[in-house]
PyMOL Python script that loads the backbone (N, CA, C, O; Angstrom):
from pymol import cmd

cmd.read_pdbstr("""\
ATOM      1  N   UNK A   1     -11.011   0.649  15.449  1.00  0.00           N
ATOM      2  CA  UNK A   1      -9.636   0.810  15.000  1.00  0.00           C
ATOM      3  C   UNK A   1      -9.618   1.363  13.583  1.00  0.00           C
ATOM      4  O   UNK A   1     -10.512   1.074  12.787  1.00  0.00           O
ATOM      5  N   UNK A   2      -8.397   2.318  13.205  1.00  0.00           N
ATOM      6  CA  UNK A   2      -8.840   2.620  12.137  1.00  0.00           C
ATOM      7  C   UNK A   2      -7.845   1.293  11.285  1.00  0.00           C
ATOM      8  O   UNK A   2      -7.025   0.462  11.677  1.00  0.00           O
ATOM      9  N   UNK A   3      -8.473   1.667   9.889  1.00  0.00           N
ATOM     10  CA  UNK A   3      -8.151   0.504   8.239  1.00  0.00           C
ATOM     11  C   UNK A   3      -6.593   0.607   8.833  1.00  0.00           C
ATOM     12  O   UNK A   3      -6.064   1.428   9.581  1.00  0.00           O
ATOM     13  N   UNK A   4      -6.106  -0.570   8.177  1.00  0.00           N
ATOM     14  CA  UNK A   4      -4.545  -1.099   8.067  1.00  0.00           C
ATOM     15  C   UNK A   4      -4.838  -1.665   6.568  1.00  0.00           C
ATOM     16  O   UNK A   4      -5.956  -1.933   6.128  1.00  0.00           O
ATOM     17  N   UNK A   5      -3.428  -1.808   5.779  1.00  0.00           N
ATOM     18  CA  UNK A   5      -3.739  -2.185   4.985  1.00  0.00           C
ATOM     19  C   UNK A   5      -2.468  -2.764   4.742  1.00  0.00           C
ATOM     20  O   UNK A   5      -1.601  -2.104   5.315  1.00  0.00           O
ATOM     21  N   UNK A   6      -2.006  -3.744   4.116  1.00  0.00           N
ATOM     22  CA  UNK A   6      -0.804  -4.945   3.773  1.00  0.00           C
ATOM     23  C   UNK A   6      -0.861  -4.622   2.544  1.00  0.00           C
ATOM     24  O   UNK A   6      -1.851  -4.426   1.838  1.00  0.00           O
ATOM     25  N   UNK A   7       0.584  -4.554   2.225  1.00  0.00           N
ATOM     26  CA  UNK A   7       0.754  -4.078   0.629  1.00  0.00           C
ATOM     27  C   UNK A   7       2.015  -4.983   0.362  1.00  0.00           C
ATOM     28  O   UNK A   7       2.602  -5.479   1.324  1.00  0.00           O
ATOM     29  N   UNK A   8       2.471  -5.221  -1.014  1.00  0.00           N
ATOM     30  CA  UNK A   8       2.939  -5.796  -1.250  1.00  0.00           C
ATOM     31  C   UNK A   8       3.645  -5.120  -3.058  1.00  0.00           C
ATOM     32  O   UNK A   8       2.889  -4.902  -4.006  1.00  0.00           O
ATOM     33  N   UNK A   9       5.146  -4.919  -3.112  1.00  0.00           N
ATOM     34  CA  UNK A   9       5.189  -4.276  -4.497  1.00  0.00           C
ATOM     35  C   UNK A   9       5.744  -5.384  -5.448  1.00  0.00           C
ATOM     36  O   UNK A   9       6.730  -6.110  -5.319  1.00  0.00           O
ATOM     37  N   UNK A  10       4.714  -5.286  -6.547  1.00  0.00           N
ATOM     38  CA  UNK A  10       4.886  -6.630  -7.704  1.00  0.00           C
ATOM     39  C   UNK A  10       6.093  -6.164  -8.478  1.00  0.00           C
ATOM     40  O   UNK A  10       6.402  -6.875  -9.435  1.00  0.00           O
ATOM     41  N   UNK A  11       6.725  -5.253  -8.274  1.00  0.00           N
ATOM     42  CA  UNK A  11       7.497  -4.233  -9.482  1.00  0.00           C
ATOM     43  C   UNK A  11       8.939  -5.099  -9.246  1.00  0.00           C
ATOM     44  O   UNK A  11       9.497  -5.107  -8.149  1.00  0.00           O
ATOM     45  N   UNK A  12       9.433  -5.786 -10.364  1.00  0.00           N
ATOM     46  CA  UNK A  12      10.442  -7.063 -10.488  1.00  0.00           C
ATOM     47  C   UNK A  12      11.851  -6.198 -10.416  1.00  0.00           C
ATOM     48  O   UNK A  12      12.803  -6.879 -10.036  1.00  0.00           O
ATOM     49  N   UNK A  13      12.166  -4.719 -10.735  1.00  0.00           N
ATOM     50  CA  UNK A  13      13.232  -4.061  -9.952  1.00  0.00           C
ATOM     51  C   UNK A  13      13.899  -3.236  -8.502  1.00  0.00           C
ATOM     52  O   UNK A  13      14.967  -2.741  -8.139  1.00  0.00           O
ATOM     53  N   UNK A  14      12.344  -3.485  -7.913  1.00  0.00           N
ATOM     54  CA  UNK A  14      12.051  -3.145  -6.274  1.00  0.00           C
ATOM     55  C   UNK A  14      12.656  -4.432  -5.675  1.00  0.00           C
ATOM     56  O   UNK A  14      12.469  -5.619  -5.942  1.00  0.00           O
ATOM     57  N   UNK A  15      13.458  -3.794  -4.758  1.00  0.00           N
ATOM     58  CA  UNK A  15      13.655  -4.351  -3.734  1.00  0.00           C
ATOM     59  C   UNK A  15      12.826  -4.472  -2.213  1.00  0.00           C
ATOM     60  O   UNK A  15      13.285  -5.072  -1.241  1.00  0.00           O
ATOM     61  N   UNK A  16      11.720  -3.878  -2.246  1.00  0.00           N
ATOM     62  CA  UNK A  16      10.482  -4.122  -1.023  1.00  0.00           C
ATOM     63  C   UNK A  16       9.858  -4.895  -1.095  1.00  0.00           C
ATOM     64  O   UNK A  16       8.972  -4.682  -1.922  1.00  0.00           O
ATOM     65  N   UNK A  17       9.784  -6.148  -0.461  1.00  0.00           N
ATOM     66  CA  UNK A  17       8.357  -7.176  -0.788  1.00  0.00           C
ATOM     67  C   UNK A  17       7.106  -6.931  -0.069  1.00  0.00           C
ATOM     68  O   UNK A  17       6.047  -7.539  -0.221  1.00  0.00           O
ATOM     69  N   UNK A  18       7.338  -6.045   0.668  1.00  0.00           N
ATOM     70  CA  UNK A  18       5.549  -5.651   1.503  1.00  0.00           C
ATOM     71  C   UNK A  18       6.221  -4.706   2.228  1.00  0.00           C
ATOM     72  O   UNK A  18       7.429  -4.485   2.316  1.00  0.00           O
ATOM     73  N   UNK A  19       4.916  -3.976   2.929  1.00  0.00           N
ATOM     74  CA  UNK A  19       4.769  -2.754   3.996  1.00  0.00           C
ATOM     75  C   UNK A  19       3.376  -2.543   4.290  1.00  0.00           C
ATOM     76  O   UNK A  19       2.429  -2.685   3.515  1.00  0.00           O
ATOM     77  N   UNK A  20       3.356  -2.154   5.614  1.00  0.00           N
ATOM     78  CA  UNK A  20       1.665  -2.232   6.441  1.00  0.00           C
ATOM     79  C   UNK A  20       1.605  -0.315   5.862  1.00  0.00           C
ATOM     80  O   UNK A  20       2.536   0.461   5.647  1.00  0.00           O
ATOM     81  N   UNK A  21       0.018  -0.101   5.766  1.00  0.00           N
ATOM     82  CA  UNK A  21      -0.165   1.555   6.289  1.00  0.00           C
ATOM     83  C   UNK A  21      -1.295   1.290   6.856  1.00  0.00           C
ATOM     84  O   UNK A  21      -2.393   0.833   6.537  1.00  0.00           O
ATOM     85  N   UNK A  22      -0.710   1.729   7.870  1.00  0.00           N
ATOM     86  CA  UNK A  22      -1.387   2.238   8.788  1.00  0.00           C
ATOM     87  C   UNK A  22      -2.091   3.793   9.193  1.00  0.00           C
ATOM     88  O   UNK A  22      -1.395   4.779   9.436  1.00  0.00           O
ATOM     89  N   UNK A  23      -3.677   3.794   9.211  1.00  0.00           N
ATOM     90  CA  UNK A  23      -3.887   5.514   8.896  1.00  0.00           C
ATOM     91  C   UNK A  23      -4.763   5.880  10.095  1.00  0.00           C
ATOM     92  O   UNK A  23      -5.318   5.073  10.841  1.00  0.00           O
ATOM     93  N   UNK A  24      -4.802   7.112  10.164  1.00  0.00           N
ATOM     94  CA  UNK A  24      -6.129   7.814  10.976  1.00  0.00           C
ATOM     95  C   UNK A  24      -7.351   8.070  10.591  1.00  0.00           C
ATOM     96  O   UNK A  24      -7.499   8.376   9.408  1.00  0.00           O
ATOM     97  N   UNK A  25      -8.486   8.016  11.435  1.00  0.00           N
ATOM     98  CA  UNK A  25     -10.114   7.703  11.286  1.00  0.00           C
ATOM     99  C   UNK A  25     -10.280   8.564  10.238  1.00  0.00           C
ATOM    100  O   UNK A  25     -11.217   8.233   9.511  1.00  0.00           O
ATOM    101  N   UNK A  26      -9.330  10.179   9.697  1.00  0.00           N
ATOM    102  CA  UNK A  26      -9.835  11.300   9.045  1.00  0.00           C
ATOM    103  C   UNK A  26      -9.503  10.664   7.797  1.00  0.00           C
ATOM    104  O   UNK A  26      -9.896  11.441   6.926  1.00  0.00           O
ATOM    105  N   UNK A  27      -8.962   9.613   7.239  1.00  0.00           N
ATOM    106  CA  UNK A  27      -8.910   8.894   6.001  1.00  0.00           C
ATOM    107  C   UNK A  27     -10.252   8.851   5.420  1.00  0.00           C
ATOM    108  O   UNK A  27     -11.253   8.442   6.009  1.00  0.00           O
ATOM    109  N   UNK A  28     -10.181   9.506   3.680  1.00  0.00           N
ATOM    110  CA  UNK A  28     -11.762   8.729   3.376  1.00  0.00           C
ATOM    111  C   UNK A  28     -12.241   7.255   3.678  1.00  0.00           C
ATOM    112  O   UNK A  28     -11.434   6.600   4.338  1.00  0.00           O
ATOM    113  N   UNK A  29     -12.870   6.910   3.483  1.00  0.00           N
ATOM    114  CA  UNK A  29     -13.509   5.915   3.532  1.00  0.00           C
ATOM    115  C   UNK A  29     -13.381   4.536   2.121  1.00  0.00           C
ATOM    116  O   UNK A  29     -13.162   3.328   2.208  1.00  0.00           O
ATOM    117  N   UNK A  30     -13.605   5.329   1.069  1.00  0.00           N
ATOM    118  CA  UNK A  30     -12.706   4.784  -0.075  1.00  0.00           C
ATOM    119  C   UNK A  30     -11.633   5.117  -0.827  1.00  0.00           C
ATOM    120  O   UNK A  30     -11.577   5.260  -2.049  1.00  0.00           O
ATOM    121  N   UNK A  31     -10.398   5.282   0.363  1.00  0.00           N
ATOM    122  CA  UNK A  31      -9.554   5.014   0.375  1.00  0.00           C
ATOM    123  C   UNK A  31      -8.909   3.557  -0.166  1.00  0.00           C
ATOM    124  O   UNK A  31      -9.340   2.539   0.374  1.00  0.00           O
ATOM    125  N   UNK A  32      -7.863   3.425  -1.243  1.00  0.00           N
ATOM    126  CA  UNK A  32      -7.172   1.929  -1.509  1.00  0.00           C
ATOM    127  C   UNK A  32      -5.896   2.084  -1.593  1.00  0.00           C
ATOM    128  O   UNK A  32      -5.171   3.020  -1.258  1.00  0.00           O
ATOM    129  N   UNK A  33      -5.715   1.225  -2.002  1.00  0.00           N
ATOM    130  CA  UNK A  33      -3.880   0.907  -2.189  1.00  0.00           C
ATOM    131  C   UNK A  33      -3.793   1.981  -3.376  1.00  0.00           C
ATOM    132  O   UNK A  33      -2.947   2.872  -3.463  1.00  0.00           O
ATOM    133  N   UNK A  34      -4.886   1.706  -4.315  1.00  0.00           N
ATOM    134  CA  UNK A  34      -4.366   3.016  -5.567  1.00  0.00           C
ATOM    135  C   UNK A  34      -3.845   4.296  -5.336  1.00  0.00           C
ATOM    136  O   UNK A  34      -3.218   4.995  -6.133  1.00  0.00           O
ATOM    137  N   UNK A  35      -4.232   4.602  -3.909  1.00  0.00           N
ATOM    138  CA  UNK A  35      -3.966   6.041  -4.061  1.00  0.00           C
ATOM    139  C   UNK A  35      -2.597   6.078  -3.144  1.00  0.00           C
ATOM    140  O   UNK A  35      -2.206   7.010  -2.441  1.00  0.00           O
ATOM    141  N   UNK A  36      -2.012   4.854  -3.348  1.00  0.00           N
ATOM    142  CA  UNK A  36      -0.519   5.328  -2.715  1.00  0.00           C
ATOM    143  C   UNK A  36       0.874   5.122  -3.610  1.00  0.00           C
ATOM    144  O   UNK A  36       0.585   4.602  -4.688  1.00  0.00           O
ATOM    145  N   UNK A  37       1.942   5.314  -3.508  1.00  0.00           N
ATOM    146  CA  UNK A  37       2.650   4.213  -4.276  1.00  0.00           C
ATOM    147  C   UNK A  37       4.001   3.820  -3.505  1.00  0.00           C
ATOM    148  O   UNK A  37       4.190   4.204  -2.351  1.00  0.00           O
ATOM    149  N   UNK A  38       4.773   3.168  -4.085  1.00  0.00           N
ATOM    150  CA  UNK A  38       5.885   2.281  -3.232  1.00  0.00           C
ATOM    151  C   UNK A  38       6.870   3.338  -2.583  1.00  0.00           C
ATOM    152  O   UNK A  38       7.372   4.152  -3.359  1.00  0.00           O
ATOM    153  N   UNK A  39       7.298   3.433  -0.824  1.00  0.00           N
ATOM    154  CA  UNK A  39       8.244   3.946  -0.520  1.00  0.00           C
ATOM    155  C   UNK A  39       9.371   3.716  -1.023  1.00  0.00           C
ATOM    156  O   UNK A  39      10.007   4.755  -1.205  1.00  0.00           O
ATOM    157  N   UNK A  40      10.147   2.337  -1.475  1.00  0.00           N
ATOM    158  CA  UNK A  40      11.271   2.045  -2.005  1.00  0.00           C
ATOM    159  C   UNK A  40      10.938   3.106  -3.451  1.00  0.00           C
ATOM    160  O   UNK A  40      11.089   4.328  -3.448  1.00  0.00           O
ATOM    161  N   UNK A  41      10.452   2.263  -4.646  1.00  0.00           N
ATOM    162  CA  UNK A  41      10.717   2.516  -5.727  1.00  0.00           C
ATOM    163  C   UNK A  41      10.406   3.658  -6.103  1.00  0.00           C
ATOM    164  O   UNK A  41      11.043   4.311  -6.930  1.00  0.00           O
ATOM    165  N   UNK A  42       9.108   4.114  -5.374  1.00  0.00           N
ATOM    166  CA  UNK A  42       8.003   5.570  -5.885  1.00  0.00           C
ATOM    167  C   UNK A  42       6.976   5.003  -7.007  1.00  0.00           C
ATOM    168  O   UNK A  42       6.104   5.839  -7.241  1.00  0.00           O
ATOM    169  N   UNK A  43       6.876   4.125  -7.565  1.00  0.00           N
ATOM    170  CA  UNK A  43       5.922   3.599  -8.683  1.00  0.00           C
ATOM    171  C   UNK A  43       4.585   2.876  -7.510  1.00  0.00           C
ATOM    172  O   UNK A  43       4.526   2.292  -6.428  1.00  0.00           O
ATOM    173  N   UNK A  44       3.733   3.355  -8.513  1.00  0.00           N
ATOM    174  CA  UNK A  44       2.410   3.365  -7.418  1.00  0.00           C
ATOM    175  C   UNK A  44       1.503   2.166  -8.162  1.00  0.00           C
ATOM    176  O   UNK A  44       0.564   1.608  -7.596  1.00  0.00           O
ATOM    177  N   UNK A  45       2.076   1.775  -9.938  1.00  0.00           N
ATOM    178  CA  UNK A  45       0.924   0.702 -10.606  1.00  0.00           C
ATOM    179  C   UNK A  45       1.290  -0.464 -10.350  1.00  0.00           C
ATOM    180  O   UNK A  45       0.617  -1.369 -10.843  1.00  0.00           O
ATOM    181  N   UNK A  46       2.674  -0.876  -9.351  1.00  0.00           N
ATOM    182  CA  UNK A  46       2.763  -2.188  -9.226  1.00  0.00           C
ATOM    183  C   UNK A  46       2.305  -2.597  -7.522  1.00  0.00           C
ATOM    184  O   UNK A  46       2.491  -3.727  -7.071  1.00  0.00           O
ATOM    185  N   UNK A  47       1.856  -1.776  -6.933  1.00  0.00           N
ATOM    186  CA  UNK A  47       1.185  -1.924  -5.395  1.00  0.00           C
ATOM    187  C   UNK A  47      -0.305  -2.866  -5.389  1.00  0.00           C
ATOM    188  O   UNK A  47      -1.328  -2.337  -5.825  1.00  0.00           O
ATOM    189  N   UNK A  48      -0.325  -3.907  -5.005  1.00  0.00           N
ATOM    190  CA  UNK A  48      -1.163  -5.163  -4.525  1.00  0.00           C
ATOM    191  C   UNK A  48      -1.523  -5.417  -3.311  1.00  0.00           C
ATOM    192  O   UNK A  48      -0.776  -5.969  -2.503  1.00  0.00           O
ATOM    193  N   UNK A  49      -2.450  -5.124  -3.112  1.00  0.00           N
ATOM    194  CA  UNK A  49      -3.142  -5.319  -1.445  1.00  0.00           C
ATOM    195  C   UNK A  49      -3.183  -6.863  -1.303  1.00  0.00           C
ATOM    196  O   UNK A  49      -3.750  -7.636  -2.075  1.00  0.00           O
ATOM    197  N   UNK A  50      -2.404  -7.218  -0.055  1.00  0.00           N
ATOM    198  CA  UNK A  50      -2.524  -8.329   0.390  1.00  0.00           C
ATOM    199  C   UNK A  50      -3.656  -8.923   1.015  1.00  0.00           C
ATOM    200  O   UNK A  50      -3.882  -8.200   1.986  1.00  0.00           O
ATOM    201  N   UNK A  51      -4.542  -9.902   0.987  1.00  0.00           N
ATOM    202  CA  UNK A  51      -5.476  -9.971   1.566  1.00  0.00           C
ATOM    203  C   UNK A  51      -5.274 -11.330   2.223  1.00  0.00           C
ATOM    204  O   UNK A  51      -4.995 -12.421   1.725  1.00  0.00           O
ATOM    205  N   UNK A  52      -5.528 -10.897   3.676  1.00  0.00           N
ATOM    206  CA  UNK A  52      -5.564 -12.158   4.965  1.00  0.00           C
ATOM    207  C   UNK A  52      -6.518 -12.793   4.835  1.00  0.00           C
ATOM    208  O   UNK A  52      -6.752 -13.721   5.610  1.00  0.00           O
TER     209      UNK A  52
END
""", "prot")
cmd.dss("prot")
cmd.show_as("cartoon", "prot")
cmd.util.cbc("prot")
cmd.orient("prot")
């Protein structure tokens, strides 16, 4: 299966408290949360990978 990843935005004027991404196998490999940032807000330094 390819990576999923649980995110969560710390940013105290966002209104999103999490969102899954979900990607395809052609993703690098070190790939992280850094290299995305929040659909709501667009700020990418308050994104926190949730860990199960």
């Amino acid at each position: 299966m390819p990576a999923t990843l649980e995110v969560k935005c710390a940013n105290a004027d966002c209104e999103l408290d999490m969102f899954e991404l979900h990607y395809t196998y052609d993703m690098p490999d070190d790939t992280t949360v850094a290299d995305f940032s929040c659909p709501y807000c667009g700020e990418g330094q308050f994104l926190e990978e949730i860990a199960l």
